[in-house]
ZAMARGU-4260 file (C-alpha; in steps of 0.2 Angstrom, whole numbers, plus 5000, padded with zeros to 4 digits):
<rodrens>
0) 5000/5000/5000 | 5006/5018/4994 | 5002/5034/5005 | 4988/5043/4999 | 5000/5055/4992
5) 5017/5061/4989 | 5022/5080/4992 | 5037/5084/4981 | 5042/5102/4986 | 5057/5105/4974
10) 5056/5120/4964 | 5045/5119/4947 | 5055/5115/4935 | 5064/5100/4945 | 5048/5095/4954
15) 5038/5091/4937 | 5050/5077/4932 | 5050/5070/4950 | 5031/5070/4950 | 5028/5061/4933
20) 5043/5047/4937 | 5034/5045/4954 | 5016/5043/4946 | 5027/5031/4934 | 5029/5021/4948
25) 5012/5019/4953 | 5014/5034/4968 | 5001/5047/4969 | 5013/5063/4969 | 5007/5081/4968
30) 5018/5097/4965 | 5019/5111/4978 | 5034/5119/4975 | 5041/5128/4991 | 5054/5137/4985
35) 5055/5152/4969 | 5070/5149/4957 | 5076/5164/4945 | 5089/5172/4937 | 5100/5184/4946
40) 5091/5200/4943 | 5103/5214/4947 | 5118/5222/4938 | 5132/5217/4948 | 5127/5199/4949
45) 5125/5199/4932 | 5140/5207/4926 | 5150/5196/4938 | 5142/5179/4931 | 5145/5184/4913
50) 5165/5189/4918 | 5168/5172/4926 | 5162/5164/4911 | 5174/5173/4901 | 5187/5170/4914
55) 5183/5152/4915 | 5201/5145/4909 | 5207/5155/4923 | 5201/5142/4937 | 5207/5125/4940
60) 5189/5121/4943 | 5171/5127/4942 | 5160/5120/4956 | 5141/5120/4953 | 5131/5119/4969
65) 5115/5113/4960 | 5108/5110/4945 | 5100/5129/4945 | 5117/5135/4948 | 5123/5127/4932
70) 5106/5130/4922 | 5106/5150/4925 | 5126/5153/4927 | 5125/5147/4904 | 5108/5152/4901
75) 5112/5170/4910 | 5126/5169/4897 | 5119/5163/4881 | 5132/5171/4865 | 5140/5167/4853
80) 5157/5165/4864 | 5149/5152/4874 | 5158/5137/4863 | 5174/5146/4860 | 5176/5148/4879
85) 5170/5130/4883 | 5185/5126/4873 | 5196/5138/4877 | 5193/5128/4895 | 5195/5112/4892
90) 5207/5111/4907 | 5195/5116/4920 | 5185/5104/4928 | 5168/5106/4933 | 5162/5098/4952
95) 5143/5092/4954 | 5137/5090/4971 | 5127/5075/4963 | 5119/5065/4946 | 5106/5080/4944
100) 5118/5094/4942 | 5129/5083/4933 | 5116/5080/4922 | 5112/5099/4916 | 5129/5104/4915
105) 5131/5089/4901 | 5115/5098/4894 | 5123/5116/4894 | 5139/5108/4884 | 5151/5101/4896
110) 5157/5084/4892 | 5155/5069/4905 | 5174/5066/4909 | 5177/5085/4914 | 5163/5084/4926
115) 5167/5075/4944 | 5156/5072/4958 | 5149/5060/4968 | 5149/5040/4964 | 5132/5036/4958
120) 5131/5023/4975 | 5137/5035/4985 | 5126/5037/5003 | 5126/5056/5000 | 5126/5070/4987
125) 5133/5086/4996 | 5150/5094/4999 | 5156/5086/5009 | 5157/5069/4998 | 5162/5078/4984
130) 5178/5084/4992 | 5184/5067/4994 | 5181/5063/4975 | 5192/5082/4971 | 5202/5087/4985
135) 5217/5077/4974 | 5216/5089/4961 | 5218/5105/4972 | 5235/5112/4970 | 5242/5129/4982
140) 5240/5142/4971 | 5224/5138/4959 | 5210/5146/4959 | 5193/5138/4962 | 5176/5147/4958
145) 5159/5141/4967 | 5143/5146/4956 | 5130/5148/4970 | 5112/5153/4973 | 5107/5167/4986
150) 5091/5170/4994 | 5082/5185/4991 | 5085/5200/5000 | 5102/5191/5004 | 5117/5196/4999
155) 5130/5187/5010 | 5147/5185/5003 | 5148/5169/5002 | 5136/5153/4999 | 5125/5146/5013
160) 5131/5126/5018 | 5147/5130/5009 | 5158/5136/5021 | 5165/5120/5026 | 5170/5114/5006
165) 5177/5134/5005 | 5188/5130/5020 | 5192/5114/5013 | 5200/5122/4997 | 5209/5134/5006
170) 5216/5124/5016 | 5224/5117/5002 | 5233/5133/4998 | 5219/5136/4984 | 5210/5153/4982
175) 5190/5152/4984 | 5179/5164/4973 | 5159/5165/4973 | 5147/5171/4960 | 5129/5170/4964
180) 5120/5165/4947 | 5103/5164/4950 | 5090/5167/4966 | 5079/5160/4979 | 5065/5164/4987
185) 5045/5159/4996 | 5034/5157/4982 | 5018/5167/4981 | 5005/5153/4986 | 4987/5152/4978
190) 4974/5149/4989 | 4973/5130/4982 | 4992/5125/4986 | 4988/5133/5005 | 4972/5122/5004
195) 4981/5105/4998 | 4996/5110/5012 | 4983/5110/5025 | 4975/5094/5020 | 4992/5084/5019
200) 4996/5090/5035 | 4985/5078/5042 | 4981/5066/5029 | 4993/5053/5026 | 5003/5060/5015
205) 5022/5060/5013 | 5030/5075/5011 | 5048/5076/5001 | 5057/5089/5007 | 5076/5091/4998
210) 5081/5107/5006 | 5079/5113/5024 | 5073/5132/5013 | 5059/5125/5009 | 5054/5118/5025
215) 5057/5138/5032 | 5045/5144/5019 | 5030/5131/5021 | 5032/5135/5042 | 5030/5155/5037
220) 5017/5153/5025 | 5006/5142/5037 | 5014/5147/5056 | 4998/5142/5065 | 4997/5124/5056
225) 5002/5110/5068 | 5013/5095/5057 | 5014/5081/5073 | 5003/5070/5062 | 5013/5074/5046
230) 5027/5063/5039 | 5042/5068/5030 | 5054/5062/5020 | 5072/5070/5020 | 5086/5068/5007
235) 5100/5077/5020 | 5102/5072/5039 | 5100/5093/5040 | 5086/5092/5032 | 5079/5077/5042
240) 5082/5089/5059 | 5075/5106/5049 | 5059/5096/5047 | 5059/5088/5067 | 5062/5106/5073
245) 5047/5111/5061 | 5035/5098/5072 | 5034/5084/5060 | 5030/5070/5069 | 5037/5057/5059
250) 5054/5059/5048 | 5064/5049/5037 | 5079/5050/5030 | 5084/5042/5011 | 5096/5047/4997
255) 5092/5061/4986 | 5088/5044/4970 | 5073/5042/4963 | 5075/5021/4967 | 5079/5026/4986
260) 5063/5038/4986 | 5051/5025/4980 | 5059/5013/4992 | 5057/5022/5006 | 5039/5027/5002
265) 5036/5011/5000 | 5041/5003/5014 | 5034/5017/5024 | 5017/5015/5017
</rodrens>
């Protein structure tokens, strides 16, 4: 037996392919994207992503921290350059946090064996796995650009969660520079997605939850809802605790793959 339903809370774009592979599957899975994805919108940001793309050969690698991040730092650049400066850096390698990022920078042009990442098995996508597929390739003296999101009204200097993987390449005796290539922010809700939020609150339903943001927005756009019957399903451990100090009563944990999602579901159900 399935749940009545599944809750994917990725951003639109992502949480369309999620929904249809799920209903594939034979789970009942419904959009309610709680987080807003755009392009950077002002000048500075703009100008700085289209300079690190002329600059690209400069760095020893190009770390992407999601698939946006890869999606708007070539779409916010689209020219007729584009291919010569893909060329021009064929040395630099590009870092996927996992399969999904991977995934769109092959779609923007890069090929597979400059992109490294995570093993396809591996129990996480994130940083910190990452690091210990690159750290090898990080010289003292190179230079190592992280393409990051920001959330709106933000401007920190550098990318939340990424502290540790900027640390890291320091460390190394590397240099870390951030451009922010695209934005985040709470979605403006219809009165139906408030509705079906404050049905699956209590209803049976699974709720997949891939960022601890969108857990913070869903709590602010409904702060009298009580979630102690609610079960969710996390792809991160900081996730999984976002979501237990949001008042869901049941919280599980699973890799961020389709095969471990449906697993998960199923032998929750």
């Amino acid at each position: 037996m399935f749940p009545p339903q599944v809750i994917v809370t990725r951003p639109a774009r992502e949480a369309a392919p999620w929904v249809e592979q799920l209903v594939q599957r034979g789970i009942a899975a419904v959009a309610l994207p709680l987080i807003h994805i755009g392009p950077v919108t002002d000048p500075a940001s703009q100008t700085a992503v289209a300079q690190a793309l002329q600059r690209l050969q400069d760095y020893r690698a190009v770390m992407f921290v999601s698939g946006n991040a890869a999606l708007y730092f070539f779409e916010s650049n689209h020219a007729p350059a584009l291919d010569n400066q893909a060329q021009a850096a064929i040395k630099t390698r590009a870092w996927a946090p996992g399969p999904g990022t991977a995934r769109v920078l092959q779609e923007q042009g890069f090929a597979a064996d400059r992109i490294d990442g995570p093993a396809a098995d591996a129990a996480q996508f994130d940083s910190e796995t990452l690091w210990q597929q690159v750290h090898g390739q990080v010289q003292p003296g190179d230079r190592i650009l992280i393409v990051r999101g920001r959330s709106a009204g933000v401007h920190e200097s550098e990318g939340t969660g990424r502290d540790w993987l900027a640390r890291q390449i320091e460390a190394a005796g590397a240099q870390v520079e951030f451009v922010v290539a695209y934005q985040r922010g709470a979605p403006a809700f219809t009165t139906d997605e408030l509705t079906l939020a404050r049905q699956a609150a209590s209803n049976g339903s699974v709720w997949l939850f891939s960022s601890s943001e969108a857990i913070a927005h869903l709590s602010a756009a409904l702060p009298q809802q009580s979630w102690h019957t609610a079960s969710a399903l996390a792809t991160h451990p900081r996730i999984a605790k976002t979501a237990r100090d949001a008042g869901f009563g049941q919280v599980r944990e699973c890799r961020p793959a389709l095969a471990d999602v449906v697993a998960s579901i199923e032998s929750g159900a």
